[in-house]
C-alpha positions, -999 to 999 in steps of 0.1 A, spaced: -78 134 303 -96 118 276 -85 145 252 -46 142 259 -47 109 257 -63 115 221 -32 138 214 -6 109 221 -24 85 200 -25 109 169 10 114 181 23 77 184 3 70 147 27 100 131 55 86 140 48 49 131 38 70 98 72 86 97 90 57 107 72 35 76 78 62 53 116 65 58 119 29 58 99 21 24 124 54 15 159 34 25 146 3 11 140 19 -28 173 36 -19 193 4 -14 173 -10 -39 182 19 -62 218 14 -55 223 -22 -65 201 -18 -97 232 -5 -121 258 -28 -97 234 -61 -111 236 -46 -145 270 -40 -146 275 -72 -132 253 -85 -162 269 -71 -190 299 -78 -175 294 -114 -175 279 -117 -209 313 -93 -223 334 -121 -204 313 -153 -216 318 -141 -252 351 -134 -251 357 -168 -238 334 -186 -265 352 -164 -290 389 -175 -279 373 -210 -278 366 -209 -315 395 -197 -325 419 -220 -306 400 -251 -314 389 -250 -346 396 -242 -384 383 -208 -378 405 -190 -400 391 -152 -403 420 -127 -390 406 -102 -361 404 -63 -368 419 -34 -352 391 -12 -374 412 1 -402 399 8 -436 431 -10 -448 425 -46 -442 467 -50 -453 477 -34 -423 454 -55 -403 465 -86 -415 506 -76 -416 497 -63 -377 482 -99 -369 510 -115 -391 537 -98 -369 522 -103 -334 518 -140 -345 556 -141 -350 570 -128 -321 548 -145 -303 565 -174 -320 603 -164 -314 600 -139 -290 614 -110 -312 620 -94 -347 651 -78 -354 640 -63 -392 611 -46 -403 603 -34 -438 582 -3 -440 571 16 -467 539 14 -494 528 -16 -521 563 -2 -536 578 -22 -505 545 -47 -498 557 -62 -530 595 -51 -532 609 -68 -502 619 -103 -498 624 -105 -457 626 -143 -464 656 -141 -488 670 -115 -470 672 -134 -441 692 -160 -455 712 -130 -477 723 -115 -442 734 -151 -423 754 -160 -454 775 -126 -448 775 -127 -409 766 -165 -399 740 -145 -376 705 -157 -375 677 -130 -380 640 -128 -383 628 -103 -412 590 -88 -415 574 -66 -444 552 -41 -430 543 -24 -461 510 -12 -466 501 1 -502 486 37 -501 503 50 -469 523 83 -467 554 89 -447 528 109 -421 514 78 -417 549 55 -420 558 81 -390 528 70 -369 536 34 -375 569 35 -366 565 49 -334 540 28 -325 567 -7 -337 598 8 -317 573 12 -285 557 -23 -291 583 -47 -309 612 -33 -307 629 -41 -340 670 -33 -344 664 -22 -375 633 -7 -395 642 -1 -432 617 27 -446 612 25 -484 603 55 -502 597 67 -531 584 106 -549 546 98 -544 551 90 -506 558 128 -505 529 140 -533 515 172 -515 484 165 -539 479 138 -518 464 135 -480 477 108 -452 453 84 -446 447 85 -414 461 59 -399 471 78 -367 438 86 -357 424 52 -355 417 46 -319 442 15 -312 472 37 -327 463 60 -303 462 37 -276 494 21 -286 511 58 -287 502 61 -251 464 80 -252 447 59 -234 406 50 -247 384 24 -237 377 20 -277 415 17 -281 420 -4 -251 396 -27 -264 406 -28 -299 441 -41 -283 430 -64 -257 393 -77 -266 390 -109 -292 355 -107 -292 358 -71 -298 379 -70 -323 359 -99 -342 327 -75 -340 348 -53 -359 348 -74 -389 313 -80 -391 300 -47 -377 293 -38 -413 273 -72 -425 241 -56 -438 256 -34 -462 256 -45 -499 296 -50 -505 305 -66 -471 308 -99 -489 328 -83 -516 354 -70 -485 352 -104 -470 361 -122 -501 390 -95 -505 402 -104 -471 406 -141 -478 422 -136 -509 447 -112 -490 453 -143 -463 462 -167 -489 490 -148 -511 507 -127 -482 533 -149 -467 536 -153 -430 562 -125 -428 536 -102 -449 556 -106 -484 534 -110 -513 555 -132 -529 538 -131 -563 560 -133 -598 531 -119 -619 532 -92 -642 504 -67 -649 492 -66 -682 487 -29 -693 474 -8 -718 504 17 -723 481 46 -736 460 40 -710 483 32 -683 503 70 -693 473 91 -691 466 76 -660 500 86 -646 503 117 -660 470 128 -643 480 110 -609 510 132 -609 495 166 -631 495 189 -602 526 172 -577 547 190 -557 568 182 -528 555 185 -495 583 195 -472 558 186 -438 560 147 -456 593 152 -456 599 163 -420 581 131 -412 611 108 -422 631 135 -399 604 123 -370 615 89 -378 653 90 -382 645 102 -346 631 72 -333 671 61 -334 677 75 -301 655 48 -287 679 23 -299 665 10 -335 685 15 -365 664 34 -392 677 30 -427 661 47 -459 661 35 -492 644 46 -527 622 19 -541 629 12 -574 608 23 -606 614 23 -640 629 52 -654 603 55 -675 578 65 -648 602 96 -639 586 112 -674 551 115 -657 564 139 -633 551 171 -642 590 185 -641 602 151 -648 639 142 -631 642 178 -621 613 163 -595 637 134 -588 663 153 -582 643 176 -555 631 148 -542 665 133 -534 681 160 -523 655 171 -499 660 135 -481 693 135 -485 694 168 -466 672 154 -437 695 123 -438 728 141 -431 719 151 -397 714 116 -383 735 83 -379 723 65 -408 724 57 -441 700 66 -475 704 46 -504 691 61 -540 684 35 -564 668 51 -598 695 51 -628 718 28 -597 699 -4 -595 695 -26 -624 668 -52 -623 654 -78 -651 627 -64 -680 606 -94 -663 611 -78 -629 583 -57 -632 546 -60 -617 542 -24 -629 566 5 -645 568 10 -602 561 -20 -585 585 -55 -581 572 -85 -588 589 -115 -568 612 -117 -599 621 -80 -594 617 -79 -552 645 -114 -553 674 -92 -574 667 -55 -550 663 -75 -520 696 -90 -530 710 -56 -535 696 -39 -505 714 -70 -482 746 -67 -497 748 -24 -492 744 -33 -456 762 -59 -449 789 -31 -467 780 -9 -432 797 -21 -400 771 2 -381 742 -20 -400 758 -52 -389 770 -44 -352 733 -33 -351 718 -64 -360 741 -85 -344 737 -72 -308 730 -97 -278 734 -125 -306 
């Protein structure tokens, strides 16, 4: 008797064993469980209390540094901010200048503004989106991404022969993670870049502790003050050059050019952004005639070069508008042999507006819904 009632006390002490055990087990389990929730919940709330503090700053004080997107080219970051400010503003832009620093300084939208009311009596907003350095790979990317997001009636694409310098990569604009976002891949970097203040604040100081972040800093101020708030650099200087030294240079920028017919299929992949209802419009930028002896093949280059768009050109609704031996602009026009100054952008920008006011396609374009 003695000994079974031995058994059913070992027994009785097992299972208070088994019953402890599996209860100190579920209570590190539901302990394990909420460890991550609490420290999502944490980072989550300090991502949210800096992003308010951030918007804060901004709002309600001087704080004048523009946000990044995290492009190299600190231009396009400012012309991106510029245009998001306007329509913002007014709701909408109907013109959008794209192209290089041929364009960045070459275009007036300002004076063509007031050009295209005194031919229509229409009221319309004007933007330059030209970013020096870019190639009409990345002009392609751009565009896309300004007929999905703005929604311009018009989006005049300035070229010229080194937009299409097979010599020469893209830069690689596309593959920044907010142009992806904005082309409809979805990442939480991109998603971020487009939605986040504090985010995109980080991106301009990410870099603080190397030795020429001042240096870029400084570079970005200077770039807020002279670009207007419709990203014109409204500038009448005129560069002072060493001719001999100014030649070799580009003859050896253009020594070994030739033109790249997948640069050129890229203005195709634009003219195709019509069909989503925005005018596209080509036009040369001016240089001076000059420059055209540094091609290595000279105007048999220029010639190539504007036959080949002219070619892409003719199978779309649209227009192309040459301009070297055309366009006539003042000896103190010049930043460089191919850059406007605001002397130079005031008589093309007047040209430009008068060709397409010429176009009753251009103006029934800009007009609509008016």
């Amino acid at each position: 008797m003695s000994a079974i009632l031995l058994g059913k006390c070992y027994l009785m002490t097992g299972i208070r064993r088994i019953i402890s055990i599996k209860s100190s087990t579920f209570r590190v389990i539901k302990l394990s469980i909420w460890i991550p929730i609490l420290a999502i919940l944490f980072v989550l709330v300090i991502c949210g209390s800096a992003e308010a503090t951030i918007r804060w700053v901004v709002v309600n004080t001087n704080y004048h540094e523009s946000p990044s997107k995290g492009f190299d080219r600190y231009i396009l970051e400012l012309k991106l901010n510029r245009l998001d400010n306007l329509v913002e503003d007014l709701g909408h832009v109907d013109v959008i200048f794209l192209g290089s620093s041929m364009v960045h300084r070459g275009l007036d939208p300002k004076l063509f503004q007031r050009e295209i009311y005194t031919a229509t009596n229409h009221t319309i907003t004007a933007f330059n989106l030209g970013i020096p350095g870019i190639k009409s790979k990345d002009a392609a990317s751009i565009a896309r991404v300004l007929v999905q997001k703005y929604k311009p009636k018009l989006i005049i694409y300035g070229i010229s022969v080194r937009d299409f310098d097979g010599q020469y990569e893209a830069t690689g604009i596309s593959d920044n993670p907010w142009m992806r976002y904005e082309l409809g891949y979805f990442n939480l970097d991109g998603w971020l870049r487009d939605k986040s203040l504090a985010y995109q604040y980080y991106l301009v100081y990410r870099n603080w502790m190397k030795v020429d972040f001042d240096a870029q800093i400084r570079q970005r101020q200077y770039y807020d003050r002279v670009i207007t708030a419709k990203g014109f650099l409204n500038k009448d200087d005129v560069l002072q050059e060493d001719p001999q030294a100014w030649k070799e240079s580009a003859i050896k920028s253009y020594e070994n050019y030739f033109l790249d017919l997948s640069y050129v299929n890229a203005v195709e992949a634009i003219l195709q952004l019509q069909e989503q209802g925005t005018k596209i419009v080509i036009v040369e930028m001016p240089v001076q005639n000059v420059f055209v002896q540094y091609y290595p093949h000279q105007w048999k280059d220029q010639e190539q070069f504007i036959q080949a768009i002219q070619t892409v050109v003719s199978s779309f609704d649209t227009q192309f508008l040459p301009t070297t031996g055309i366009v006539t602009l003042p000896e103190n026009g010049w930043y460089t042999k191919n850059h406007l100054n605001s002397i130079g952008a005031n008589v093309f920008t007047h040209w430009l507006a008068y060709q397409l006011v010429t176009s009753t396609t251009i103006v029934q374009a800009l007009i609509a819904g008016k």
